[in-house]
N, C-alpha and C positions, 0 to 999 in steps of 0.2 A: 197812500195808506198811512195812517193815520197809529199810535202806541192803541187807542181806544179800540180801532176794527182789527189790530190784528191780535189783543186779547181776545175781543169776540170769537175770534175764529179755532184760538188754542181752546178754548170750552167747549167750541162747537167740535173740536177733535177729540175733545176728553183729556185734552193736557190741562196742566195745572192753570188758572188762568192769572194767577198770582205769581209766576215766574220773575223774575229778575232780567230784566229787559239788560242786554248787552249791547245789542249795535239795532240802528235806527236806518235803512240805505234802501235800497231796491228788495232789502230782507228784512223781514223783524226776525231778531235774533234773540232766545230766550235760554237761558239757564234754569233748569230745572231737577234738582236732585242732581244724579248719575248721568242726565243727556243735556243736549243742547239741543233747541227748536226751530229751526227754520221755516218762516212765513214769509213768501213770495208776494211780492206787489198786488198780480192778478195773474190769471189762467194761463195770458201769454209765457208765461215764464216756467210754466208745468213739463213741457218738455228738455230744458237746460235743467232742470231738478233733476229727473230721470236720470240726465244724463250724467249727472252732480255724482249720483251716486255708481251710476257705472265705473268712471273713473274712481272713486274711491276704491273699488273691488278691484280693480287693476291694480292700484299702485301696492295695493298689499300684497298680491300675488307677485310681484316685479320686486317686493324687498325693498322699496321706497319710504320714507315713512311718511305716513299721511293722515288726515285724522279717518277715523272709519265710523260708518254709521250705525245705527242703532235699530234700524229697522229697513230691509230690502228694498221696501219698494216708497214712492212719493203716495202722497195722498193729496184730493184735490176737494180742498173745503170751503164749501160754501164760495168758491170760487176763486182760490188761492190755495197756491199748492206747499202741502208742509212735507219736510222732510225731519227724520229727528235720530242723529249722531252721539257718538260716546263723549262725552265730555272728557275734556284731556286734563292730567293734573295744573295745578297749580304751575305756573311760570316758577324758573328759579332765579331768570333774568331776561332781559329784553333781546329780543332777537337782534343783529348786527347783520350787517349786507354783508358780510362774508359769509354768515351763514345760509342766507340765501340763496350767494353763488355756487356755494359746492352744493346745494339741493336743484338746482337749476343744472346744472354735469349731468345731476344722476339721470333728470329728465329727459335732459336734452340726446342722453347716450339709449334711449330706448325705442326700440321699434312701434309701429305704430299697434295698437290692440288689436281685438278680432272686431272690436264694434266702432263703429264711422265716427270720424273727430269733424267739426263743422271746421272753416277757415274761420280766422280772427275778422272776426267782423268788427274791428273798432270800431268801426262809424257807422255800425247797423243798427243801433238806439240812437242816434242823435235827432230821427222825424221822433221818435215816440216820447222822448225826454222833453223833446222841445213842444208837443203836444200838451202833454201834461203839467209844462208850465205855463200856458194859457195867456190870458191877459195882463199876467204880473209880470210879464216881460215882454220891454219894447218890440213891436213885433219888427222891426229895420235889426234889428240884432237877432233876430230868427232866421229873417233871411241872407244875413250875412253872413253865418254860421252854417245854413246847408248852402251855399256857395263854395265856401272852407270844406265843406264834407266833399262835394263833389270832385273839387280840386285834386285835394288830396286822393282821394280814392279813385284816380285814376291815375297818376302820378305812383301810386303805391303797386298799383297791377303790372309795372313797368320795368320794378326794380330787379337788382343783379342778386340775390343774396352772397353772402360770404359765407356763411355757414349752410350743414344741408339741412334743409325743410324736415322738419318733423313733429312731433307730439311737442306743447309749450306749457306753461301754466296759462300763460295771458294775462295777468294782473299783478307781478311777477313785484312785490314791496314785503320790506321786513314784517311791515303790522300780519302778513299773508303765513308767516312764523311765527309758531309756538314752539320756546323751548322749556322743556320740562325737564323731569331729575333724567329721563333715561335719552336726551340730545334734542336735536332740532327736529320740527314736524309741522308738515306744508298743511296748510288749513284754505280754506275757501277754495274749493275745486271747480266752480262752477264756471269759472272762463277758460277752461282747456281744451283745444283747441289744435289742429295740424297746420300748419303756418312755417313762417319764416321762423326763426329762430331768434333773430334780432328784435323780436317784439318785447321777448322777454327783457333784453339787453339794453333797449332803446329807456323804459321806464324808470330805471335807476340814474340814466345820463339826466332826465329832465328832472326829474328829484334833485340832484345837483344845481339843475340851473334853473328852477322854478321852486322848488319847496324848503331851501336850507341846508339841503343834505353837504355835510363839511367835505371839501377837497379829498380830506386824509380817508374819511370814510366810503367816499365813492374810490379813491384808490384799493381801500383794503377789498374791495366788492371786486373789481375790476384784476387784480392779483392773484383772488380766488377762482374766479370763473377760469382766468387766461387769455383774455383779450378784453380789448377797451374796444367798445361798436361806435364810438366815435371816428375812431378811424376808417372804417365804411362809409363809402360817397353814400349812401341809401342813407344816412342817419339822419337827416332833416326830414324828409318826407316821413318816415316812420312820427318823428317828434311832432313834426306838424301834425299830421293826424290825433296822434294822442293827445295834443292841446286841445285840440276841435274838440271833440271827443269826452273830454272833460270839463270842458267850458258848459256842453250842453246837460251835462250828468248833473251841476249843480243845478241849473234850471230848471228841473223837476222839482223842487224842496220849495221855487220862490214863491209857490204861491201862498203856505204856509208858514215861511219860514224868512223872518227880515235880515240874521246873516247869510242868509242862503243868495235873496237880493242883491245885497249890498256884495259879497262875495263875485258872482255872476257880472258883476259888473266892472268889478274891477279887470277880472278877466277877458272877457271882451273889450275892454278900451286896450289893454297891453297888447292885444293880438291885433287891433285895429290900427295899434301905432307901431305894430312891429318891433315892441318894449320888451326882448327876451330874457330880461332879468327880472325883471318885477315880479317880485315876491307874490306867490299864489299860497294861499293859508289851505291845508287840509282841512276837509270839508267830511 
C-alpha cells in the first residue's frame, strides 16, 4: 500500500483526504485535526485493529497511560481497516529508554484482560512480508530467511523464561513513546501480546548491538526496568528471531522502495556472515 491508495481509502471513509501523512509501515498513519488515522495494509490485518483497540480500553481502565482512540470500533474500507485515535499533544521531548522501562513495569506487573492476548508471533509475518517483496528480492535470500524463521521458532518454543509470562507490548522502542506536558505514553498497541516477558527486553539489547543505541543509554534502560535480559541464556534465540524478523519486515518496501533494497541487503549478508555488529539503519 502505497501514500496514493491509502488517501483513497481515508475519502472512501469520509476522513479528510489531505491529512498530513506521519508514518508510512504496515500502517498509513495520518494526522488530522484533533485524531490520528490508522490505515492497515489489507483485511488481514482487520482483526489485530480490533484488537488495537481492545487493549487501548484496557490500559485506560488499568491506569496505564496509553494513547486512547477516538472511535470504538475498526472500520474495514474498501478493504483495509481504519482505526481513528485521539491525537496526543505536542512532544515536550524525546522519549528515552528509561522511559520506556518504567512503562514496560507497569505492563509487565498486570494480569492478563478479560479478552484473549495472541502469543508473540515474531516470525508469523515473515511468509507474508517475504510474499509481498516478490521479485525484487533474490529469492535464495527468501529462502534462507524462512530457514532462519523455522530455526528459530523452534528453538524459541524451547526456552526457560526468567521472568513470569504475561501481557507484553511486543514492539517495545522509545519511537513506541510519546512524551507530552502531562509524562510518558505508550502508543502503537497493535503487537500486544501474552508471551514471554523477555520479548520486550530482548528489543532494546539488539538496538544496542544492531542500531547505535549508546552503552550509557541501554544502561539507563536496563537500571530502569531492573534487570539486564542479557544475562538470560534465552537471549540469543529471542535476538535471533527478532533479526529474522526484521530482515524480512524490510522486504516488504523492496519492491517500491531502492533504500528499502539496498537496506534488506545489507541485512541479510550480516546475518549470512554471522556479522553481529553491523550496523542496521532504521527503516
Amino acid at each position: 500500500m502505497d501514500e496514493t491508495r491509502a488517501r483513497a481509502v481515508l475519502a472512501a471513509a469520509g476522513l479528510p483526504a489531505d491529512a498530513a501523512l506521519l508514518a508510512l509501515g504496515e500502517n498509513a498513519v495520518f494526522g488530522a485535526g484533533e485524531v490520528v488515522v490508522k490505515v492497515g495494509r489489507d483485511a488481514e490485518l482487520m482483526a489485530r485493529a480490533e484488537r488495537e483497540l481492545a487493549v487501548g480500553a484496557w490500559l485506560s481502565e488499568a491506569g496505564v497511560p496509553a494513547v486512547r482512540s477516538a472511535e470504538p470500533k475498526a472500520r474495514l474500507v474498501e478493504g483495509h481497516p481504519v482505526t481513528v485515535w485521539h491525537r496526543l499533544p505536542d512532544a515536550v521531548r524525546p522519549a528515552e529508554p528509561a522511559d520506556l522501562a518504567r512503562l514496560l513495569r507497569r505492563i509487565h506487573a498486570l494480569e492478563s484482560p478479560s479478552f484473549s492476548l495472541p502469543r508473540r508471533e515474531l516470525l508469523g509475518g515473515v511468509e507474508r512480508w517475504l510474499r509481498l517483496a516478490g521479485e525484487a528480492i533474490d529469492p535464495a535470500d527468501a529462502d534462507y530467511l524462512r530457514k532462519r524463521r523455522d530455526g528459530f521458532a523452534e528453538a524459541a518454543s524451547a526456552l526457560t523464561p526468567h521472568l513470569p509470562p504475561g501481557p507484553i507490548h511486543g514492539d517495545a522502542l522509545p519511537r513506541n513513546v510519546h512524551v507530552g506536558p502531562d509524562g510518558p505514553v505508550l502508543v502503537d498497541l497493535e503487537t500486544f501480546s501474552s508471551d514471554l516477558r523477555e520479548h520486550d527486553l530482548v528489543v532494546m539489547a539488539l538496538s544496542r548491538d544492531r542500531y547505535g543505541l549508546a552503552p550509557d543509554a541501554y544502561e539507563s534502560f536496563t537500571e530502569a526496568y531492573g534487570w539486564d535480559v542479557r544475562e538470560w541464556p534465552g537471549c540469543a534465540v529471542l535476538r535471533g528471531a527478532r533479526e529474522t524478523a526484521s530482515c524480512a519486515w524490510v522486504a516488504q518496501h523492496a519492491p517500491t522502495n531502492p533504500a528499502a533494497r539496498e537496506e534488506f541487503a545489507r541485512r541479510v549478508a550480516s546475518l549470512r556472515e554471522g556479522a553481529e555488529r553491523v550496523r542496521w539503519h532504521a527503516f
